[in-house]
Structure formats: structure tokens, C-alpha cells
C-alpha positions as CSV (number, residue, x, y, z in Angstrom):
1,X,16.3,-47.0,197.5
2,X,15.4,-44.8,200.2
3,X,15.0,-44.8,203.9
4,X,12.6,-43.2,205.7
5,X,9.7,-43.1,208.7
6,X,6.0,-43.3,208.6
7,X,6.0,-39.5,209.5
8,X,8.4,-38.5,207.2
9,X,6.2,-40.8,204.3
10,X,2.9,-38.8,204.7
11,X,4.5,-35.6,204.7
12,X,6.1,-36.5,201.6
13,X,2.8,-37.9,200.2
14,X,0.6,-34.7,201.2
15,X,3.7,-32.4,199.4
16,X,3.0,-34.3,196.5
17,X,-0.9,-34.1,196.4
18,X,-0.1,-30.4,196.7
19,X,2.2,-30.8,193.9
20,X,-0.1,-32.6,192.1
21,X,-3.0,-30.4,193.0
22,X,-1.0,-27.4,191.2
23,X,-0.5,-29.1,187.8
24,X,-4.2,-30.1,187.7
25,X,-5.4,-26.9,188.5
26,X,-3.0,-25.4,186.0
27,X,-4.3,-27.6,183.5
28,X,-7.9,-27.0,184.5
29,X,-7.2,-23.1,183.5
30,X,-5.6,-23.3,180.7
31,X,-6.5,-25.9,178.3
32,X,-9.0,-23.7,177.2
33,X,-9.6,-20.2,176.1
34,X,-12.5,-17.8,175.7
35,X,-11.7,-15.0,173.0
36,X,-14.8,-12.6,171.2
37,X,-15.3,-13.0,167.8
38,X,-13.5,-9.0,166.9
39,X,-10.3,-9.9,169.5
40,X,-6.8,-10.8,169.7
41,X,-7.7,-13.8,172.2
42,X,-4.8,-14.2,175.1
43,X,-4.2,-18.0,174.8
44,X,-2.7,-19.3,178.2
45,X,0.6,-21.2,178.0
46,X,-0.3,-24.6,178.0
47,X,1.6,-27.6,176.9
48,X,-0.5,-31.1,177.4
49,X,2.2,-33.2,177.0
50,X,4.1,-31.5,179.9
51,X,1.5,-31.1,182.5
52,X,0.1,-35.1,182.0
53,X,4.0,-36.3,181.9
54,X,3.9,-34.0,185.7
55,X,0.9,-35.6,186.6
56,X,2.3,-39.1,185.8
57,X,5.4,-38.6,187.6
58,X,3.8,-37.9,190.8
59,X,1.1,-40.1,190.2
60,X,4.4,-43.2,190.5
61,X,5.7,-41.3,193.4
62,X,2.6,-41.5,195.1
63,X,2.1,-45.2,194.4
64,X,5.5,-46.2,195.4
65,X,5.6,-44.4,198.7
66,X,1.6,-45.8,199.5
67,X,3.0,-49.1,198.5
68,X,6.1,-49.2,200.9
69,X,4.2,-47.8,203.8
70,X,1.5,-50.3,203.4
71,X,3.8,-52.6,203.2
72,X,5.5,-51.7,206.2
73,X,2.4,-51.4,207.9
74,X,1.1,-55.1,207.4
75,X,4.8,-56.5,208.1
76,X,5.9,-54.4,211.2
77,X,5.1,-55.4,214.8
78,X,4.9,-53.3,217.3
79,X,4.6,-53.3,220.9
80,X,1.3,-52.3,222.4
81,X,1.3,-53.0,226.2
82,X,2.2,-56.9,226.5
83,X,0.6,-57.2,223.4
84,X,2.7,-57.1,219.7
85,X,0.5,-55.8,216.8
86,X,1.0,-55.3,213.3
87,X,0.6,-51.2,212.7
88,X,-2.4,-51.7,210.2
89,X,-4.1,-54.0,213.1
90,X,-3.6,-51.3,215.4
91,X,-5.2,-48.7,213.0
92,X,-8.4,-51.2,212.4
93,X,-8.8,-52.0,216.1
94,X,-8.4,-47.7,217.0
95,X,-11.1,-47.6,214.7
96,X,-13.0,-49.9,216.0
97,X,-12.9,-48.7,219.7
98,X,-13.7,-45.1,218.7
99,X,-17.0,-46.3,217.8
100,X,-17.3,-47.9,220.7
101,X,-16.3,-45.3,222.9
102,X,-18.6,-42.8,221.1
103,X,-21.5,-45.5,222.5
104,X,-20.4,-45.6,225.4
105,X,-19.9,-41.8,225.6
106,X,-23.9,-41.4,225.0
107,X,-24.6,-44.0,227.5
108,X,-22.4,-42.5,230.6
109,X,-24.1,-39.4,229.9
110,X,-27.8,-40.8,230.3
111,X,-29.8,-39.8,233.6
112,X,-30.8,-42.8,235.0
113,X,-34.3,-42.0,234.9
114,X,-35.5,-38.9,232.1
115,X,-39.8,-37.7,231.6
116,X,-40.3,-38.8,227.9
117,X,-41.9,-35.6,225.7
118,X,-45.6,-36.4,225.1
119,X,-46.0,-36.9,221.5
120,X,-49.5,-36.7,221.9
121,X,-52.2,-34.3,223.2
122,X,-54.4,-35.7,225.4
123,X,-55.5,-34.2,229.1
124,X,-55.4,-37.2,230.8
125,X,-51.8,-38.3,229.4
126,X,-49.9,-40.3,231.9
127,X,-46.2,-39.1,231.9
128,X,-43.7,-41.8,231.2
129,X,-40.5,-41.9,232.1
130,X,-37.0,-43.7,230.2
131,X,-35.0,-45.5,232.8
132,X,-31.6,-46.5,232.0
133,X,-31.2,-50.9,231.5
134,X,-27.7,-51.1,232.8
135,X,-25.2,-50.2,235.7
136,X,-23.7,-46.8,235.0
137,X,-20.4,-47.3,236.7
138,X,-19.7,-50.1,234.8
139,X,-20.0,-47.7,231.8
140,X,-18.1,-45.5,232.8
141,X,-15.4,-47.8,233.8
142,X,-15.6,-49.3,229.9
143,X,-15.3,-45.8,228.7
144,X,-12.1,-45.1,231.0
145,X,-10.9,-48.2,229.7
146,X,-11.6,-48.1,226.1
147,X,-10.0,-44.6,226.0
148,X,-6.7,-45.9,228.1
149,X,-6.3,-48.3,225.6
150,X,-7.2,-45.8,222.7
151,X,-4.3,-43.8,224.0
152,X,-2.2,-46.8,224.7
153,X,-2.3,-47.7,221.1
154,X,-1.9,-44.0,219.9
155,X,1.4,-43.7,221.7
156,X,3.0,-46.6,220.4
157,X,2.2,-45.5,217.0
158,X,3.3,-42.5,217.2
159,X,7.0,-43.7,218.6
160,X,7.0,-45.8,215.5
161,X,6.0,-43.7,212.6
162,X,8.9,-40.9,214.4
163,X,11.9,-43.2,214.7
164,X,11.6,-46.8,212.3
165,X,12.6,-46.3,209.1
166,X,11.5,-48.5,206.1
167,X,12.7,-48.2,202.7
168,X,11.4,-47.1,199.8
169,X,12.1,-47.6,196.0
170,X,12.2,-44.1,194.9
């Protein structure tokens, strides 16, 4: 059993992708061999047994340590303004509010009234024009607060996964 951070967990979990990445490329090179018919062929040192045993090992690791901090992030609570949230509630509802802030980013950047292109050729087209349908302060307002409380969130996680540890059966 082990003790560590959210931080310290995906560090650990991207050295071991690496890790893993290198035995997989390894094997990709060298299980097999191309040699002409009249040559000595230079056959790469390659042991299957070894590099899928590797593999394997890390493979656990990885599942272990994705378990725990899954785990950890359905169980923990932490505080979020006055609010308490579980960690993988406050990673659903970031989510969810960076959509909406990317809607309301296009609509606080809308003039309230824009010429439409003329999609046709005519000489007697009538320009038309787009008008915005909705009070653009009050967007702008949402999009100040959806971004507050974007960064609201974002801070609290970030104190958590730096300081409270969880353990971990490795």
C-alpha cells in the first residue's frame, strides 16, 4: 500500500505509458527480420516472453493506480465555494460549462445587427440584415460568470490533487 496525490498518480501513470510505449515499440522492431536470400541476416534480440511479461506488468500498474484514483475521485468531497462536490462531479460539470462558455463566447461576440452575404445574383436584391434575439449584457454577464465559476472549480481541484493523498495497492 502506497500513499500518494492525484498529481503525483498521473505522473506516475504517463511514466508508465512511456514505459510501456518503449517495450511495444521494441517489440514492434524486432519480432521480425528481413534478410536476402545470399546473407548472413542480423536477427534483433528479441525475447517474446520478456517484452509481453513487461507489458503485463505495467499493464497491472496502470489498472491499479486508474482504479484508486477513480476511486478516490467518486468518494472524495471537495469544497467548491459553499458548495461540496465529489472530484469526478466537478470534472463532468467543468466539462459541461466549457461548452457552454464556448456558446456563449460566439454569442458576446455577435454585432447586434450584421448585412447577410447575398447568396444569390439578382439586381434588384434587397439586402437583409441578422439582428441579434437577445440582450447582450446579459451574455456577457453569463460568460463572466460561467468562467468565474470554471476557475472557481479549477482551483479547488488543483489544491486537492497537490496535497490529499489516497492510497494505492501497489
Amino acid at each position: 500500500m502506497r500513499k500518494m496525490t492525484s498529481a503525483y498518480a498521473n505522473k506516475m501513470l504517463r511514466s508508465l505509458e512511456e514505459d510501456k510505449s518503449y517495450w511495444v515499440n521494441k517489440e514492434n522492431e524486432s519480432n521480425t527480420y528481413v534478410a536476402a536470400v545470399n546473407e548472413e541476416p542480423v536477427i534483433p534480440e528479441y525475447d517474446y516472453a520478456e517484452v509481453a511479461a513487461k507489458i503485463g506488468e505495467i499493464d497491472e500498474k496502470i489498472c491499479v493506480i486508474k482504479h484508486a484514483v477513480n476511486l478516490n475521485n467518486a468518494m472524495a468531497r471537495v469544497k467548491v465555494g459553499e458548495k461540496e462536490m465529489s472530484v469526478d462531479t466537478i470534472l463532468i460539470r467543468m466539462a459541461q460549462l466549457n461548452k457552454r462558455k464556448a456558446v456563449l463566447d460566439y454569442m458576446r461576440k455577435q454585432l447586434p445587427k450584421s448585412r447577410e452575404e447575398v447568396r444569390y445574383l439578382s439586381r434588384n436584391a434587397v439586402p437583409e440584415y441578422r439582428y441579434i434575439n437577445y440582450d447582450l449584457d446579459l451574455i456577457k454577464k453569463e460568460y463572466g460568470r460561467v468562467s468565474e465559476s470554471i476557475m472557481e472549480m479549477q482551483m479547488a481541484l488543483d489544491q486537492y490533487n497537490q496535497t490529499v493523498l489516497f492510497e494505492v495497492d501497489i
